[in-house]
TIMI-2910 file (N, C-alpha, C, CB; in pm, 1 decimal, decimal comma, always signed):
<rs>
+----------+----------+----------+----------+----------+----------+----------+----------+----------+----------+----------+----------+------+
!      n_x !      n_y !      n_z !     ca_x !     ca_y !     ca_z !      c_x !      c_y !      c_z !     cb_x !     cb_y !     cb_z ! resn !
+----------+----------+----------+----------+----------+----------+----------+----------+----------+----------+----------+----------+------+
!  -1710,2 !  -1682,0 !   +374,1 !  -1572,9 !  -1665,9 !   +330,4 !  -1573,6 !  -1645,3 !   +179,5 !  -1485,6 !  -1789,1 !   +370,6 !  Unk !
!  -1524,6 !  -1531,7 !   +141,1 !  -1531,7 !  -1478,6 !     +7,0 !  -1390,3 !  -1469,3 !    -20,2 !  -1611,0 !  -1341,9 !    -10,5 !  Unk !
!  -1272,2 !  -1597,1 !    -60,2 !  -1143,4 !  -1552,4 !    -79,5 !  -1182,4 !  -1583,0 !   -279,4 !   -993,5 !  -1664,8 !    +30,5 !  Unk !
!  -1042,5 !  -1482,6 !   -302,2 !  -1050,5 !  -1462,9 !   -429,1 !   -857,3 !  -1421,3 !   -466,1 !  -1186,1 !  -1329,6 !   -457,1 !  Unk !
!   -837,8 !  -1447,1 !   -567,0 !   -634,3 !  -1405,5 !   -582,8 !   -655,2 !  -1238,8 !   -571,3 !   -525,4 !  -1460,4 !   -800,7 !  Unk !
!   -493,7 !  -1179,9 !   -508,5 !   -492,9 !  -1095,7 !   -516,7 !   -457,8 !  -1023,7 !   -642,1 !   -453,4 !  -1085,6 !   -436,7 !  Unk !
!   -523,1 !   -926,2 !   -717,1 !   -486,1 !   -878,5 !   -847,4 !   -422,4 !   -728,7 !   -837,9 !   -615,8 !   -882,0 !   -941,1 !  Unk !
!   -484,9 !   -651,3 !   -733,9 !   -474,8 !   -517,4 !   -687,5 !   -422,9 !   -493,2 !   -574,4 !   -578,8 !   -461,6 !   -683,2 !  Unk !
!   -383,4 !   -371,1 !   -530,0 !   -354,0 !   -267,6 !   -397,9 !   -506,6 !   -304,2 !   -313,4 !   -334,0 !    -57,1 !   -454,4 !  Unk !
!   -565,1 !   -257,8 !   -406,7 !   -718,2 !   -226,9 !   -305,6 !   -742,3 !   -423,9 !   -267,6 !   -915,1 !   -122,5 !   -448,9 !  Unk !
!   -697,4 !   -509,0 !   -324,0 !   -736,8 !   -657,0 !   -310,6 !   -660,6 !   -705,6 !   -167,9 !   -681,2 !   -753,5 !   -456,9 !  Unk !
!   -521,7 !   -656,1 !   -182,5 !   -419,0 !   -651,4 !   -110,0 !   -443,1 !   -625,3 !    +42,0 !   -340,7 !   -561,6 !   -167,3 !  Unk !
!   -447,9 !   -491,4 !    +14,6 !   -538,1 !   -402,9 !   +148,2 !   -626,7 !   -478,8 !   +207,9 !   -631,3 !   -274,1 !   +106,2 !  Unk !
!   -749,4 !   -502,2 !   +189,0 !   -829,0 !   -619,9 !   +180,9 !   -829,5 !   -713,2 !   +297,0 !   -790,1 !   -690,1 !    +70,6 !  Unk !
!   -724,5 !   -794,0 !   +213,7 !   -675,7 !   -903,5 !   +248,9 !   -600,9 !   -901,3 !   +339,8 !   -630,0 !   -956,4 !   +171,3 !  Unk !
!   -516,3 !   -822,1 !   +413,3 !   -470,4 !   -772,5 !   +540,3 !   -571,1 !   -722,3 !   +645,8 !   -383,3 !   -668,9 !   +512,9 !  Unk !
!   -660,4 !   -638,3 !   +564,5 !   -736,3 !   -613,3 !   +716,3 !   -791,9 !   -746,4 !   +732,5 !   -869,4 !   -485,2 !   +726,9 !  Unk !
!   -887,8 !   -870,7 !   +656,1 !   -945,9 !   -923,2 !   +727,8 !   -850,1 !  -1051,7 !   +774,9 !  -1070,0 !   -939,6 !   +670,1 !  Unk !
!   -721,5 !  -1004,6 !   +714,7 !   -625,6 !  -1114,6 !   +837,9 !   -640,2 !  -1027,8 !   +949,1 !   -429,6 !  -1151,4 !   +808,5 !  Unk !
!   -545,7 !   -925,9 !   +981,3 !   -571,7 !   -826,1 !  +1091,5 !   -741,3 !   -905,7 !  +1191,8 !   -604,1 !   -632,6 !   +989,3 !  Unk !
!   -873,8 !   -903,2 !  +1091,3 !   -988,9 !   -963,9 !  +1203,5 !   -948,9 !  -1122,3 !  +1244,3 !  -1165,0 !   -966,2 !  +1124,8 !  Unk !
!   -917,1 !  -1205,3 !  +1154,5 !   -928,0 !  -1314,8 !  +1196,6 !   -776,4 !  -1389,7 !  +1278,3 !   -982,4 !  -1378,9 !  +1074,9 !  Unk !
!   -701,4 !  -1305,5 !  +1304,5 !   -582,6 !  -1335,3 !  +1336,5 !   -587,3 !  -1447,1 !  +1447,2 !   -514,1 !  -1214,1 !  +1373,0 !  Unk !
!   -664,3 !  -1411,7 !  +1557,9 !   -698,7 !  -1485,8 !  +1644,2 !   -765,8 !  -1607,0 !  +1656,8 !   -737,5 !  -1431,1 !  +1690,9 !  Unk !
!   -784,7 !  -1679,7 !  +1534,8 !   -916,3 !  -1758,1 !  +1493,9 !   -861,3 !  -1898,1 !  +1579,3 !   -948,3 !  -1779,3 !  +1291,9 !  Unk !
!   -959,4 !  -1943,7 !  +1619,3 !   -951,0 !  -2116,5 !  +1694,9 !   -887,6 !  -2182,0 !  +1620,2 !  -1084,6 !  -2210,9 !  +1717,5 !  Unk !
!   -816,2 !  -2266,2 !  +1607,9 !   -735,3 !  -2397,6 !  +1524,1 !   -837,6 !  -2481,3 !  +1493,8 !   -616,3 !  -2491,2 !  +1610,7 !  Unk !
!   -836,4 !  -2460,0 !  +1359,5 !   -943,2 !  -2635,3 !  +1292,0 !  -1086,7 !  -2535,5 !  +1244,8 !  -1013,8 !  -2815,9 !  +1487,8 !  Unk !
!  -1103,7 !  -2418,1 !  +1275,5 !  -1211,5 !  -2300,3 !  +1247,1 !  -1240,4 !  -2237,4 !  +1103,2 !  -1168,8 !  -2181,8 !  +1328,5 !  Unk !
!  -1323,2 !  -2248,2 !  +1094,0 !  -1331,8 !  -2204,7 !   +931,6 !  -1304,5 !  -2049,5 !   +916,5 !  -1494,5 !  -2237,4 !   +862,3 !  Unk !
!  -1242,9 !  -2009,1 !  +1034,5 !  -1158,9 !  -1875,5 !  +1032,8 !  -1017,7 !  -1924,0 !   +986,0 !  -1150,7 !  -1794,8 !  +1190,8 !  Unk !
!   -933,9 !  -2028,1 !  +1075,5 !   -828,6 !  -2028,4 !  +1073,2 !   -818,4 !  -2086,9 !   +943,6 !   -773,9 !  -2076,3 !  +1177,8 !  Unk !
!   -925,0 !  -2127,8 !   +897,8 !   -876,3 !  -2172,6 !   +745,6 !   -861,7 !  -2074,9 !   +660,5 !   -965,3 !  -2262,1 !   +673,7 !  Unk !
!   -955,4 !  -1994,2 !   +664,3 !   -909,0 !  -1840,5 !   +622,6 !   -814,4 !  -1774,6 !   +606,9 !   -935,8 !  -1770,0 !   +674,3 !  Unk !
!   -792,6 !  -1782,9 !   +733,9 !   -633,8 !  -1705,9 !   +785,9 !   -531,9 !  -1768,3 !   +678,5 !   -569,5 !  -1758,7 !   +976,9 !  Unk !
!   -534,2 !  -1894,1 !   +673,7 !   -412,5 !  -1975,7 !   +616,4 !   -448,3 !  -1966,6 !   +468,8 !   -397,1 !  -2143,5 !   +674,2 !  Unk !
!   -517,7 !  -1978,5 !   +412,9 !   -515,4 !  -1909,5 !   +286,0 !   -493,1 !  -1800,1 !   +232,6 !   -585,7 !  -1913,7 !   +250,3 !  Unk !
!   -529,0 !  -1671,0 !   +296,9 !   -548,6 !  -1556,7 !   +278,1 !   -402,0 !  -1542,7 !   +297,5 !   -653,5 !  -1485,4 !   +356,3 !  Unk !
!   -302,4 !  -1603,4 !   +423,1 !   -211,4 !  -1547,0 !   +402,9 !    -93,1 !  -1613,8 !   +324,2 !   -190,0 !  -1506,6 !   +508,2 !  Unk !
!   -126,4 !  -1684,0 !   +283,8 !    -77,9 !  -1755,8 !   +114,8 !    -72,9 !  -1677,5 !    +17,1 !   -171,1 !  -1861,6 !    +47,3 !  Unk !
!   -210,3 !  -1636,8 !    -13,1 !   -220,1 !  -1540,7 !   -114,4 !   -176,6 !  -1409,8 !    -96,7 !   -336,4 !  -1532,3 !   -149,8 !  Unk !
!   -153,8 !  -1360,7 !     +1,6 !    -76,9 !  -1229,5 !    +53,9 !    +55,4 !  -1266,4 !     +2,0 !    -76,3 !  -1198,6 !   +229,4 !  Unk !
!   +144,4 !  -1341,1 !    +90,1 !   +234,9 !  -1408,0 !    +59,6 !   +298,8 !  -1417,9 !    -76,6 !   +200,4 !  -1500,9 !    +96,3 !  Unk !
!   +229,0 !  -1508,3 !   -189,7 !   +258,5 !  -1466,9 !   -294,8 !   +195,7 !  -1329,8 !   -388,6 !   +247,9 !  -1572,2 !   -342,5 !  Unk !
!   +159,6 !  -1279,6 !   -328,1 !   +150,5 !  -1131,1 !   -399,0 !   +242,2 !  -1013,7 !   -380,5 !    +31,2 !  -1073,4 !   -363,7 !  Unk !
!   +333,7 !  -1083,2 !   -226,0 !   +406,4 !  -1002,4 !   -196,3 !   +558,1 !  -1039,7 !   -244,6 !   +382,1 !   -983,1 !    -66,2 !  Unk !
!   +545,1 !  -1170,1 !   -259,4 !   +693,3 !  -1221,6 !   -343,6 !   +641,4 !  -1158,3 !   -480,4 !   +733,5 !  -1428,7 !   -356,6 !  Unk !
!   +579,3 !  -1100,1 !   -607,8 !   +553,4 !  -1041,6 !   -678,2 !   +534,0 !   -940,0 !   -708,4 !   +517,8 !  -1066,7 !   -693,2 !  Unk !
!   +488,4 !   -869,1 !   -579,2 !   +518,7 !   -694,0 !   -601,7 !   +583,7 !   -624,6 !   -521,6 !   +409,9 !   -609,4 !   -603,7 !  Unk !
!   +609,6 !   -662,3 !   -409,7 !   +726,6 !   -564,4 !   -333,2 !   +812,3 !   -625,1 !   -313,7 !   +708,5 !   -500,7 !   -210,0 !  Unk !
!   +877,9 !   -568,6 !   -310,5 !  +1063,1 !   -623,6 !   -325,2 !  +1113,6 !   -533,3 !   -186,4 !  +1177,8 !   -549,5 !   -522,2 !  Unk !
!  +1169,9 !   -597,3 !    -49,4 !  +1233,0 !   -561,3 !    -11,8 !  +1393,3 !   -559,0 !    -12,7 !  +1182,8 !   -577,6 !    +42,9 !  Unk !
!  +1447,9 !   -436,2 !     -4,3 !  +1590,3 !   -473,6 !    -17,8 !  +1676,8 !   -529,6 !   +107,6 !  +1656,1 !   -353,8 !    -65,6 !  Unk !
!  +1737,0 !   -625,3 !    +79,0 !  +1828,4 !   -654,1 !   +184,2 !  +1905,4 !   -548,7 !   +264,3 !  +1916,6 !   -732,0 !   +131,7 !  Unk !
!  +1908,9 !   -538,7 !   +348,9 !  +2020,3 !   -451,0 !   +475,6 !  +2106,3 !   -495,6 !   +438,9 !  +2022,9 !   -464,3 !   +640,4 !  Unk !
!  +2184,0 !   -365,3 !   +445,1 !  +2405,1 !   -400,9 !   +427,5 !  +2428,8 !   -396,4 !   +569,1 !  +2546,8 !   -238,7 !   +330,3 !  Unk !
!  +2539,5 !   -453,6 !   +593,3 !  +2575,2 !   -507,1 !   +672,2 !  +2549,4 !   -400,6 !   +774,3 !  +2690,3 !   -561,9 !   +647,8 !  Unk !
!  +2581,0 !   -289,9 !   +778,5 !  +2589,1 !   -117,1 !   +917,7 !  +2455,0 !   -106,6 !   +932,9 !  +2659,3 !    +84,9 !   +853,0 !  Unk !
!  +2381,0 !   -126,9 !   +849,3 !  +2199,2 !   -118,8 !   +879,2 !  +2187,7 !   -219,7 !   +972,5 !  +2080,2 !   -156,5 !   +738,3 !  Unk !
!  +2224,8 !   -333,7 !   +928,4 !  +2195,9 !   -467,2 !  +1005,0 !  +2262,9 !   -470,8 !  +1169,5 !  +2269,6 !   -598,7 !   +906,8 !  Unk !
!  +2389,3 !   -367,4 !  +1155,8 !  +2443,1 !   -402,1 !  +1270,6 !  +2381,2 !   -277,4 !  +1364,3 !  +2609,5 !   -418,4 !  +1258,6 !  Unk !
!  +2320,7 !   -144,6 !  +1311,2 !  +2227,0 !   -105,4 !  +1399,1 !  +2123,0 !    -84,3 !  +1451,5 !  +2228,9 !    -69,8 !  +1408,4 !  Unk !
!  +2051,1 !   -224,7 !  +1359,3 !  +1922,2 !   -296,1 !  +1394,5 !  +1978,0 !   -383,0 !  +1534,3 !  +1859,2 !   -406,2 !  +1250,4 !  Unk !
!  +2040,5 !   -444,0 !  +1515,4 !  +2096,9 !   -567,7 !  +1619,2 !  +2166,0 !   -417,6 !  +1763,8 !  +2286,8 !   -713,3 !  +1500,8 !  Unk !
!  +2218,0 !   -356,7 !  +1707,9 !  +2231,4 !   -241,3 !  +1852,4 !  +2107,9 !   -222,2 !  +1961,5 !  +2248,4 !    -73,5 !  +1790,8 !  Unk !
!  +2043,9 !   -150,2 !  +1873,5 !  +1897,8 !   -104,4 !  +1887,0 !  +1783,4 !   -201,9 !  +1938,4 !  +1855,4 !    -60,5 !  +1753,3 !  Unk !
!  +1780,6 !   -315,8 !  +1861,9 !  +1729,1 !   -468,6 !  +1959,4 !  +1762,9 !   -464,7 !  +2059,5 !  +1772,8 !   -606,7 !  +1931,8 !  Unk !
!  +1900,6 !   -487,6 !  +2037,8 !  +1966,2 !   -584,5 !  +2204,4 !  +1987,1 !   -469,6 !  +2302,2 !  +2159,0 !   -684,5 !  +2190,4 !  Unk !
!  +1989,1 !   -343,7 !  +2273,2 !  +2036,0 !   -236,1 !  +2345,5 !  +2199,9 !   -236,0 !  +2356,3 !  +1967,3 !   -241,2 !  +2483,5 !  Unk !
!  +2287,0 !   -235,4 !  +2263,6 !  +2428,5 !   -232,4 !  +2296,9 !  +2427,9 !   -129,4 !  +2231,5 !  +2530,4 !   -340,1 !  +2266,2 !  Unk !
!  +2546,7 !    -84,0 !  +2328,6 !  +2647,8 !    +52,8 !  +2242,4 !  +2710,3 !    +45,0 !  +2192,1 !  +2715,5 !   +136,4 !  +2275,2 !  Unk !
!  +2831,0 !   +124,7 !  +2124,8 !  +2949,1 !   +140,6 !  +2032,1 !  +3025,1 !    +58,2 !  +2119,8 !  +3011,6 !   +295,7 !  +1995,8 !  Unk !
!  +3034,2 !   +110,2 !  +2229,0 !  +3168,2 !     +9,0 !  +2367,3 !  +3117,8 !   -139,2 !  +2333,2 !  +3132,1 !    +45,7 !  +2609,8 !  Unk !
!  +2967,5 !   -218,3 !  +2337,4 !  +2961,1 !   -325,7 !  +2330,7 !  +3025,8 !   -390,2 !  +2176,0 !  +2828,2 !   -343,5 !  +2367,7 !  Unk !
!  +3037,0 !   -324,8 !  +2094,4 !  +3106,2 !   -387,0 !  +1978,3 !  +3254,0 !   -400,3 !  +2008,5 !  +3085,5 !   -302,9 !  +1847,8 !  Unk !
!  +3330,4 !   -306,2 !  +2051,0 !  +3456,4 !   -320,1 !  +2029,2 !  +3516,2 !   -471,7 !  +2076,8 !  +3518,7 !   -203,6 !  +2097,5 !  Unk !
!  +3472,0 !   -542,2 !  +2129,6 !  +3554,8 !   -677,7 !  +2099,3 !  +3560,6 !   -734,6 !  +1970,7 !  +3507,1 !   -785,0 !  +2174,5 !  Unk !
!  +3481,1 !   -707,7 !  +1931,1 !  +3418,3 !   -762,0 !  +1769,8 !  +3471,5 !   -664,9 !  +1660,5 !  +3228,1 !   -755,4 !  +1755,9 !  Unk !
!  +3536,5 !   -565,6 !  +1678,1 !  +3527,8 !   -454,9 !  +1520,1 !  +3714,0 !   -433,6 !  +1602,9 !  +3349,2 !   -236,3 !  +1506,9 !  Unk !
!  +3711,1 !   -402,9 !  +1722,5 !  +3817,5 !   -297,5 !  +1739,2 !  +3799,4 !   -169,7 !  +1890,9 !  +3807,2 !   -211,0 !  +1576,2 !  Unk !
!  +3897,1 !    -69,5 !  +1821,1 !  +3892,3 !    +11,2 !  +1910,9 !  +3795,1 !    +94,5 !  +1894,6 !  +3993,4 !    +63,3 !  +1927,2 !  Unk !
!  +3756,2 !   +206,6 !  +1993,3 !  +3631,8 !   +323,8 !  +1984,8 !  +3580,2 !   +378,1 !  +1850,7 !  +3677,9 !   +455,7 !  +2056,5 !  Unk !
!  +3784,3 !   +425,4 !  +1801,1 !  +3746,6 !   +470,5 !  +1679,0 !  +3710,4 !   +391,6 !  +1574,2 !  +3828,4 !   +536,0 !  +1639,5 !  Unk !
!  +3739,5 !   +244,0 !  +1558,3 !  +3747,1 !   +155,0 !  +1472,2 !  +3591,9 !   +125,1 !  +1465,5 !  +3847,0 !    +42,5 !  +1508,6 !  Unk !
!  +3524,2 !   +127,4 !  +1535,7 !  +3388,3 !    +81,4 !  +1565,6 !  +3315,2 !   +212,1 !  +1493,5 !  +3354,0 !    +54,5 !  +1744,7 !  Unk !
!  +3328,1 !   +318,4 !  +1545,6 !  +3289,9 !   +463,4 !  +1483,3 !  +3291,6 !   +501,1 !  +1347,7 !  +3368,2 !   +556,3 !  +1531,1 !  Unk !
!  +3434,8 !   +454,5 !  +1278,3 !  +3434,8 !   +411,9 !  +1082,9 !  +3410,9 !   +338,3 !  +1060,1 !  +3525,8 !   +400,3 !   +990,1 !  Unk !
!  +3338,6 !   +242,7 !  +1116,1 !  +3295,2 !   +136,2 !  +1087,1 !  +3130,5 !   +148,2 !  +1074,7 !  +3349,9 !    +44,6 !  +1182,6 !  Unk !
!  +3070,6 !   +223,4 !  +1199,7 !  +2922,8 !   +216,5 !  +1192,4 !  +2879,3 !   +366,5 !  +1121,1 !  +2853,2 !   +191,0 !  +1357,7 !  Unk !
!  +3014,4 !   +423,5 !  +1090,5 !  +2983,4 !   +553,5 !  +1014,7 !  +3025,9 !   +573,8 !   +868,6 !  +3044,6 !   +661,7 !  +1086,6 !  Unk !
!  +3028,4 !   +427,2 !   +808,1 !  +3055,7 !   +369,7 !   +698,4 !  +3201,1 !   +455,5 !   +654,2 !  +2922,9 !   +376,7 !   +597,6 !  Unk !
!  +3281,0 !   +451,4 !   +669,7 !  +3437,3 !   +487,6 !   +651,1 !  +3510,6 !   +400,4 !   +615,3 !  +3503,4 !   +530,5 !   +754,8 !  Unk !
!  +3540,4 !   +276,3 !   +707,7 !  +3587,4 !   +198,0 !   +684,9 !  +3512,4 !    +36,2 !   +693,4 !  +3680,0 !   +233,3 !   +745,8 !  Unk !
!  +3518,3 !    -32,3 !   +602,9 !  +3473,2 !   -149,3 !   +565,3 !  +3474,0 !   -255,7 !   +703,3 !  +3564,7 !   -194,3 !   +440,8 !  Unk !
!  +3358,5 !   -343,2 !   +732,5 !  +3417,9 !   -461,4 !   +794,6 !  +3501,5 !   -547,8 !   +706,9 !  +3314,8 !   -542,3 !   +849,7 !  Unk !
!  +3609,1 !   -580,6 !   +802,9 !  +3725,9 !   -672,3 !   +773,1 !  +3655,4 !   -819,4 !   +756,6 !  +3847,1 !   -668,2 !   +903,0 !  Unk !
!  +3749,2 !   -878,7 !   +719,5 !  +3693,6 !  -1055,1 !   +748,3 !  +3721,1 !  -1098,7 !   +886,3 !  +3781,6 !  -1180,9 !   +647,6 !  Unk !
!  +3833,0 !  -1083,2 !   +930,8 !  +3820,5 !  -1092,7 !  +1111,2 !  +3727,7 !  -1055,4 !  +1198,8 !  +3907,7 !  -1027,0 !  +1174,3 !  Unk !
!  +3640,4 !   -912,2 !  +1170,3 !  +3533,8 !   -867,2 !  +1253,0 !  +3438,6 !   -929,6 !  +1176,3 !  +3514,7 !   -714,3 !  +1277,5 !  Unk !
!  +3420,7 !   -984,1 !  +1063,0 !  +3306,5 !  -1050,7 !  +1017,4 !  +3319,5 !  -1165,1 !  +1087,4 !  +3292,2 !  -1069,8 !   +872,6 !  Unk !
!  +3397,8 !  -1240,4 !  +1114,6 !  +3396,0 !  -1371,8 !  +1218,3 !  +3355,5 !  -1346,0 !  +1364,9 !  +3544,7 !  -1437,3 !  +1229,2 !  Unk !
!  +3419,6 !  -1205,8 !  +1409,2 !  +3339,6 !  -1196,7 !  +1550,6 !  +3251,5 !  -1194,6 !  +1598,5 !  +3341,0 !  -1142,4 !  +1601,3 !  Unk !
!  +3184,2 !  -1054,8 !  +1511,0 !  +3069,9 !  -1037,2 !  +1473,0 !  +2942,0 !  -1182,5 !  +1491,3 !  +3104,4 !   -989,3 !  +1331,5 !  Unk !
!  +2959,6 !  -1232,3 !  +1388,6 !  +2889,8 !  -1336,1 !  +1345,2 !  +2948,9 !  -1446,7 !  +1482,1 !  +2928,9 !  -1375,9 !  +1165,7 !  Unk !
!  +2998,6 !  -1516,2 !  +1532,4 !  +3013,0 !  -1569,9 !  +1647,9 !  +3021,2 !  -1517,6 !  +1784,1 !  +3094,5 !  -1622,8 !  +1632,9 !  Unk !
!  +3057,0 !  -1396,0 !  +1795,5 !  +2985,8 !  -1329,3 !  +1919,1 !  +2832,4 !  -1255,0 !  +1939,1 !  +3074,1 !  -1229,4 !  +1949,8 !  Unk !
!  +2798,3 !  -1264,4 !  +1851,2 !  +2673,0 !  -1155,4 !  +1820,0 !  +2547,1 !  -1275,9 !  +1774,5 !  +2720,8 !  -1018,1 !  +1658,9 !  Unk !
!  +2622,1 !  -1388,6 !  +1700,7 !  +2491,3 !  -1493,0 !  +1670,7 !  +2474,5 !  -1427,9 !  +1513,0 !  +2318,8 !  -1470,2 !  +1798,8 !  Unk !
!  +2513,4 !  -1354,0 !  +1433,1 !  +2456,5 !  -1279,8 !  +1358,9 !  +2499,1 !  -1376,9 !  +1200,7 !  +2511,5 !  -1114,3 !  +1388,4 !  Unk !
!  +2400,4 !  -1367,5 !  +1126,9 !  +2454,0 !  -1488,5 !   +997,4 !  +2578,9 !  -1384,2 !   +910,9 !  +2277,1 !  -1546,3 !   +849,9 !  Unk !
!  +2670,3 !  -1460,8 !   +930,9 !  +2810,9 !  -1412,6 !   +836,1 !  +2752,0 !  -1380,0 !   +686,3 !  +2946,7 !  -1558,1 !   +819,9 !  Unk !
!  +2666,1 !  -1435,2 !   +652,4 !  +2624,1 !  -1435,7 !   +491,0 !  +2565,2 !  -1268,5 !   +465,8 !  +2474,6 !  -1575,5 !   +454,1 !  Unk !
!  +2507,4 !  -1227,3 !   +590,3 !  +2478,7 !  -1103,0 !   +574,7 !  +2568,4 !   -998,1 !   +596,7 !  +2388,4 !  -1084,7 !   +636,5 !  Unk !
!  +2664,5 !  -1039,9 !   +684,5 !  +2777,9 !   -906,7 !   +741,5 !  +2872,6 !   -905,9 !   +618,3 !  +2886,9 !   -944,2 !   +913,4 !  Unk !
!  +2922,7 !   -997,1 !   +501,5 !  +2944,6 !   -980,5 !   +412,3 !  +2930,0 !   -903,8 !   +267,9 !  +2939,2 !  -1038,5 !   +428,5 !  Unk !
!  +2799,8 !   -882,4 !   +294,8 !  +2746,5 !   -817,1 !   +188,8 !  +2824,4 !   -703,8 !   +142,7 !  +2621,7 !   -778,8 !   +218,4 !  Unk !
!  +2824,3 !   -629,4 !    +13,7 !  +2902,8 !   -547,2 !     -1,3 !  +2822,7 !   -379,6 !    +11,9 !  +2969,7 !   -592,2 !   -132,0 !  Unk !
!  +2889,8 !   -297,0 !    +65,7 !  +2823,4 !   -184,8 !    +99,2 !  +2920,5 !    -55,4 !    +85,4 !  +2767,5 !   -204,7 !   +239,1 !  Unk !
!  +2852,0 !    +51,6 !    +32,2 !  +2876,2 !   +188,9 !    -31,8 !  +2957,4 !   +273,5 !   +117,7 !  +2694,9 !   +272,6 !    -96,0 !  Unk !
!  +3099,8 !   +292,8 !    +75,2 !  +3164,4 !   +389,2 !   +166,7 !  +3120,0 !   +552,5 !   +189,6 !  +3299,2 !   +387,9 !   +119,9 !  Unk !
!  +3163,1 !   +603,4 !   +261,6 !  +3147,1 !   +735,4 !   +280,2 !  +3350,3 !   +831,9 !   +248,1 !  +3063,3 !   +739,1 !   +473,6 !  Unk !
!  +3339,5 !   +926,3 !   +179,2 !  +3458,5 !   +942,8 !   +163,5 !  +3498,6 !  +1027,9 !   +256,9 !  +3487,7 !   +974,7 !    +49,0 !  Unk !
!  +3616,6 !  +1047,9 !   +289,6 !  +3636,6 !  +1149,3 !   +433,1 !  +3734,3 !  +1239,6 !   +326,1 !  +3733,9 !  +1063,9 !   +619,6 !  Unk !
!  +3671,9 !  +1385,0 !   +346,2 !  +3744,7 !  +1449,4 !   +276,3 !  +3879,9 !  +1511,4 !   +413,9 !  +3635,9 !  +1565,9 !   +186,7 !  Unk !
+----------+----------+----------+----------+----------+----------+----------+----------+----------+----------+----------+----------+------+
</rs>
């Protein structure tokens, strides 16, 4: 076991494939000790150089479509009517605070995210 901090891309890289080998390692194994370090140090290399951006709320809600397999029809208890659901997932019109409550209690989905604020589309 040759662990060392990550400084580089190429260190980085690395350090994923031989998680990628040891992923599987026995519990209490001087693999799995590996594993658990290595992915520490991944970990904080990745809170330091990549930054993912948070999903606005229409990303998030057609991640959660696409998961669960629902359609536009399965929202409308939660947003509204056909069309309401349609400016809504076709960024037109904003979620309300009422469909942010549905949403988030019919769907399971954290309110903290359906809040977020997100860039309209203008309808000429």
């Amino acid at each position: 076991m040759n662990i060392h901090p990550i400084h580089t891309k190429a260190d980085y890289r690395a350090a994923l494939q031989r998680i990628d080998v040891v992923w599987n390692a026995k519990p209490k194994s001087p693999e799995a000790d590996e594993l658990e370090v290595l992915s520490l140090l991944v970990e904080e290399y990745e809170k330091k150089h990549i930054s993912v951006p948070d999903a606005d709320p229409v990303s998030l809600l057609l991640h959660v479509m696409e998961a669960r397999q629902l359609s536009r029809k399965d929202l409308e208890p939660y947003i509204g009517s056909r069309a309401r659901v349609a400016e809504v997932l076709n960024r037109v019109r904003p979620l309300s605070l009422e469909m942010i409550r549905r949403l988030s209690a019919g769907l399971a989905l954290p309110a903290d995210l359906l809040i977020a604020g997100y860039e309209l589309r203008e309808v000429a």
